[in-house]
C-alpha positions in Angstrom: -35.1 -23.6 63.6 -35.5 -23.5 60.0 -32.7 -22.7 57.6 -32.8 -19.8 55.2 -34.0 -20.2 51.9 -31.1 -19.5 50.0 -29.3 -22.0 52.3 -30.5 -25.5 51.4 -28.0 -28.0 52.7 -28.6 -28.7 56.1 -24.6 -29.6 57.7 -23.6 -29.4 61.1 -25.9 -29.0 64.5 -24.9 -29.2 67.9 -23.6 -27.0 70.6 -20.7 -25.4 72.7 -18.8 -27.4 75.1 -17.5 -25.2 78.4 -14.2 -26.4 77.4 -13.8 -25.4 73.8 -14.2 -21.8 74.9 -11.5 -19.4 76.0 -10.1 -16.5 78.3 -13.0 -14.6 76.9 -15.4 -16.9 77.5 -16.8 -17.5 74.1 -16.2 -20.4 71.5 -12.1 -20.3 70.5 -11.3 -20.0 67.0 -10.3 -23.7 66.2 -13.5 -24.9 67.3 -15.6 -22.3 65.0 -13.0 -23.9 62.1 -13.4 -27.7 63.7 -17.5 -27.1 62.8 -16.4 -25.8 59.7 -14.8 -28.8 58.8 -17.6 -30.9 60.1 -19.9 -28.9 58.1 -17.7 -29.2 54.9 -17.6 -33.1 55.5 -21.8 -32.8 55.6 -21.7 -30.8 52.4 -19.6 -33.6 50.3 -22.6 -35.8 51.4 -25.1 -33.7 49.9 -22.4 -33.2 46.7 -23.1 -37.0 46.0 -19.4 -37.7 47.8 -20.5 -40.1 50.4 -17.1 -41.0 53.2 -15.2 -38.1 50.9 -13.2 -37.6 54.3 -13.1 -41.6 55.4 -9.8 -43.7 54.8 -11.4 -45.6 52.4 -12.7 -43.4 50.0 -11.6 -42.7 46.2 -11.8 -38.7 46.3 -12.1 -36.1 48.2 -12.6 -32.3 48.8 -9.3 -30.4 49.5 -9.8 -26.9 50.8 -7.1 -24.4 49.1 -9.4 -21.2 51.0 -11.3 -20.4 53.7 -12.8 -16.6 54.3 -14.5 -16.2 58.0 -16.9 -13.8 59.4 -17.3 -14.0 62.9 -20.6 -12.3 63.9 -22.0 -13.2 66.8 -19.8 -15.2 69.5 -21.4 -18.1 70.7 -21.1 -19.0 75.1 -21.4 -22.2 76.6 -24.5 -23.9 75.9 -25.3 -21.9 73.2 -26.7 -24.6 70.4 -25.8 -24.1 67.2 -27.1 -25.1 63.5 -25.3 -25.0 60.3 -26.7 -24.9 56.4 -24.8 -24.4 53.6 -25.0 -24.3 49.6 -22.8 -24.1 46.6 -21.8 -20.5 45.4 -20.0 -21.7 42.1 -18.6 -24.7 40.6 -15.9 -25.5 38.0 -14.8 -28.4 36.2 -12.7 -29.6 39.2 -12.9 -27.0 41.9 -16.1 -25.2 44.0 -16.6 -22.3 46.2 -19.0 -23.2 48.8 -21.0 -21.0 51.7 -21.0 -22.7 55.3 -23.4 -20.2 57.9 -23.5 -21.1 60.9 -26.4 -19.8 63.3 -27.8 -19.4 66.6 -31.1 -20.7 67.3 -32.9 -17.8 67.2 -31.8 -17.4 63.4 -29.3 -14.6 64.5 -26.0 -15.2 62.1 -23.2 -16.6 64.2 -20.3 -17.2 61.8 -20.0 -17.4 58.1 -17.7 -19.3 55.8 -16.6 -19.6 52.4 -14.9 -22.6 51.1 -13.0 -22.8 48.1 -12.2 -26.7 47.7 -11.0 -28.4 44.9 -12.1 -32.2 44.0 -9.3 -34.5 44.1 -7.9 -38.3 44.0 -7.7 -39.4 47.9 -3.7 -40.0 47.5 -1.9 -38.2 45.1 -4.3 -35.0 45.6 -4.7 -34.8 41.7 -7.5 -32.6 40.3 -10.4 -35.1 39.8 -13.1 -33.8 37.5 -16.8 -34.0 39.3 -18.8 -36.7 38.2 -22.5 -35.5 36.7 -24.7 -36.6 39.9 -22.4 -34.4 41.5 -22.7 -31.7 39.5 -26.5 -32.3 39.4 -26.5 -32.2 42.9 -24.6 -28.5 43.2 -27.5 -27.5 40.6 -29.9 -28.5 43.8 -27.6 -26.7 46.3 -27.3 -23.4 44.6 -27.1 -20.7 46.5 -26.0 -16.9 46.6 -23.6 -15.0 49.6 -25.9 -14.0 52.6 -24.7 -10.7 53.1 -23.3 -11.2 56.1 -21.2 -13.5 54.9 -19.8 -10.6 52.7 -16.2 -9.6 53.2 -15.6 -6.8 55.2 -12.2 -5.8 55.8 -10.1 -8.5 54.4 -9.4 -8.2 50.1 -9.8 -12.2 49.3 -8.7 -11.2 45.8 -5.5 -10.3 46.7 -3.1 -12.9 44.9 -1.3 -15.1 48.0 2.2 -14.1 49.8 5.2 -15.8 48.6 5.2 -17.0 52.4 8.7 -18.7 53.5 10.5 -18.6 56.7 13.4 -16.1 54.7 11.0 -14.2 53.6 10.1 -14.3 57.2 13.0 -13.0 58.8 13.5 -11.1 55.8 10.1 -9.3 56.7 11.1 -9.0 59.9 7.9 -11.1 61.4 8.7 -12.3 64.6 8.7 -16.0 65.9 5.6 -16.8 67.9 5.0 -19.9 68.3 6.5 -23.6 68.1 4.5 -26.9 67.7 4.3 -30.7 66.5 1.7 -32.6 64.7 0.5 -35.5 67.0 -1.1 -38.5 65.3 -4.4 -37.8 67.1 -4.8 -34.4 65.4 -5.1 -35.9 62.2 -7.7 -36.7 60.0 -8.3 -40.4 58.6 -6.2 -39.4 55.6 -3.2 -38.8 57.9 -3.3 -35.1 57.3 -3.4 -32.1 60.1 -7.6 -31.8 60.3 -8.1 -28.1 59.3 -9.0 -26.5 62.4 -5.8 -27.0 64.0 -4.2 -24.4 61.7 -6.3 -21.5 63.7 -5.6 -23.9 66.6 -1.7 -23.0 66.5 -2.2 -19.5 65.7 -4.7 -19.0 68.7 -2.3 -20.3 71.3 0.9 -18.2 70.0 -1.1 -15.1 69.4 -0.8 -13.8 72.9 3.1 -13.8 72.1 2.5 -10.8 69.9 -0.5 -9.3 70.7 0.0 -9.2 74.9 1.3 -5.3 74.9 -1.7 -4.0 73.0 -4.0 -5.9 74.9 -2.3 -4.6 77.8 -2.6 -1.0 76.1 -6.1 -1.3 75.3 -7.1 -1.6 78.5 -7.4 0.4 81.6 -6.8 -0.4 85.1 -9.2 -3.1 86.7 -10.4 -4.1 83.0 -9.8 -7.7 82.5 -8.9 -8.1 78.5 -9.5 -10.7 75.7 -9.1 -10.9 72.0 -11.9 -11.7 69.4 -11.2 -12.4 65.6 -14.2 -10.8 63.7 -13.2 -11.7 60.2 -10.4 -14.0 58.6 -9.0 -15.7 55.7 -6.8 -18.9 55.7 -4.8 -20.0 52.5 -3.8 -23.5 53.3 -0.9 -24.4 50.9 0.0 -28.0 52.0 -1.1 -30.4 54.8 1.6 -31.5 57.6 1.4 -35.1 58.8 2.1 -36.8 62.2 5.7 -35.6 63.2 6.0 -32.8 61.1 7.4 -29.3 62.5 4.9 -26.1 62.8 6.4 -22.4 63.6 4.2 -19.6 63.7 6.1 -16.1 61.9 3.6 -13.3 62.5 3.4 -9.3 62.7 0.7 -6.3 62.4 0.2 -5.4 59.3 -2.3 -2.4 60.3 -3.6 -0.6 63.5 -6.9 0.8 63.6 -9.0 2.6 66.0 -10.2 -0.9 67.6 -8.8 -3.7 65.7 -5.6 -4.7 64.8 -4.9 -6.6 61.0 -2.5 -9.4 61.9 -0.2 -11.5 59.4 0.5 -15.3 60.4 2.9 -17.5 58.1 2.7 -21.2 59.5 5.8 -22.8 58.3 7.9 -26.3 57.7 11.0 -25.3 60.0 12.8 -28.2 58.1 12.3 -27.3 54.7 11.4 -23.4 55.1 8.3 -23.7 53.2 4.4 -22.4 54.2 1.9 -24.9 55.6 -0.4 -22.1 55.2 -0.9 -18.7 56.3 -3.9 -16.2 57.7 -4.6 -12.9 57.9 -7.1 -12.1 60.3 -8.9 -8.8 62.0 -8.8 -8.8 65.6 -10.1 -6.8 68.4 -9.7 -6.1 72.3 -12.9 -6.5 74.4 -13.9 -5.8 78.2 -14.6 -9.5 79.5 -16.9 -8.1 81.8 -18.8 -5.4 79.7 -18.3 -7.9 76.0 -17.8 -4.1 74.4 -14.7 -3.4 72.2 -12.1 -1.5 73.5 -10.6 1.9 72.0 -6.9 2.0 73.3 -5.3 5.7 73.1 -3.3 7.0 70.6 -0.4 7.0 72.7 -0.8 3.3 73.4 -1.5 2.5 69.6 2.2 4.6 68.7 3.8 1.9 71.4 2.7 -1.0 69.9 3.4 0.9 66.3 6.7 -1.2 66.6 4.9 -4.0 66.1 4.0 -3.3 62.4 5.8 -5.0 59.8 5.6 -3.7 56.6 5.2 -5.7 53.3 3.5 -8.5 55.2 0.5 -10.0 53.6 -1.2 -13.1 53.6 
């Protein structure tokens, strides 16, 4: 497959494993964000950063932002390809667009990176050096449109996420977790994809009665994210404490706009924090389900006002 014009930087390619998919038989979250990653690892090559994520190197890229559309779901075996390009740069910092696609050309999932260039240890600002600059000349690129956001405002300034401001909220406790050595990157820092990781294994702890709501009897339900953004605030290490403080923030016809706040349980403060559109779907039929409005009031409870990414 050839990449799109506007789309220079050719970044990740491969395919999905049976095993990276989930209960609704399509690729899970983390490993769309794992190929992310991969991709953004590709993309310092082509910015003239060779080993930017190895233990050895000088600098790196650190990603403050990540906005997400997720288009069209990818199955087992389905192969994938990834191109990408640089959207903007600044003295220090870049915005960068990752699309991934199927092989027929058809979009699969979009992202947009904002990263900032930084010394490997004390994550200072390092100031890009000209071949890299020349380089994001080469790469320049503008925002497929499907890579557009859709429902999320990434303008929007970021929460003053805590766990008080949590419970203050009133966002409920959904999940508990440590960071093993092997989830790490060669840095010693959580590897990005395992932020959605955590929050796809504790969403079903909030989102299990409208799933149950949405659906009718002999349906068999699953949840899809169609669009996201992730503000990553600071990067746990091997040992480090994870807890998961979420709530609805809105309830549309099909889709639900969910808050997560991924906190230090030590020290109260955000690792980072999502926001992401979800909906229901028919395992069987892949269509979106439309759960009544009596079923929506129910799960009303579930809103949490004030809440924001």
């Amino acid at each position: 497959m050839t990449h799109p014009a506007h789309l220079p930087a050719p970044l990740y390619q491969g395919s999905v494993n049976t095993w990276e998919c989930d209960d609704g038989g399509h690729l899970n979250i983390r490993f769309h964000f794992e190929r992310a990653f991969v991709g953004l690892a590709h993309m310092a090559r082509a910015l003239e950063l060779p080993r930017a994520f190895a233990e050895s190197a000088g600098s790196t890229l650190l990603t403050q932002e990540i906005h997400s559309r997720f288009i069209k779901e990818a199955r087992p075996g389905a192969p994938l390809i990834m191109h990408g390009g640089v959207l903007d740069m600044g003295e220090s910092d870049a915005t960068l667009c990752l699309d991934m696609r199927h092989h027929d050309g058809a979009p699969g999932t979009a992202f947009t990176f904002k990263v900032r260039h930084v010394e490997t240890r004390g994550l200072r600002r390092f100031p890009w050096s000209e071949r890299t600059k020349a380089a994001a000349k080469r790469l320049k690129c503008k925002l497929p449109d499907h890579a557009k956001p859709r429902s999320i405002d990434v303008t929007t300034p970021a929460a003053d996420a805590s766990l008080a401001n949590a419970a203050t909220l009133g966002a409920t406790r959904i999940g508990g977790a440590i960071v093993y050595p092997d989830q790490c990157d060669a840095l010693g820092r959580l590897r990005g994809e395992h932020f959605a990781g955590r929050i796809s294994d504790s969403a079903p702890n909030l989102l299990a009665p409208w799933r149950q709501a949405a659906a009718s009897e002999g349906v068999q339900p699953a949840g899809a994210v169609v669009e996201s953004r992730l503000v990553i605030r600071r990067f746990p290490r091997a040992g480090e404490l994870i807890e998961i403080h979420s709530g609805i923030a809105e309830i549309g016809e099909k889709t639900l706009r969910i808050i997560h706040w991924i906190v230090d349980p030590e020290t109260g403060a955000a690792w980072a924090s999502m926001e992401a559109v979800a909906l229901t779907f028919d395992v069987a039929t892949r269509k979106a389900l439309t759960p009544t409005t009596e079923a929506r009031e129910r799960v009303a409870k579930l809103v949490v006002s004030g809440l924001h990414v």
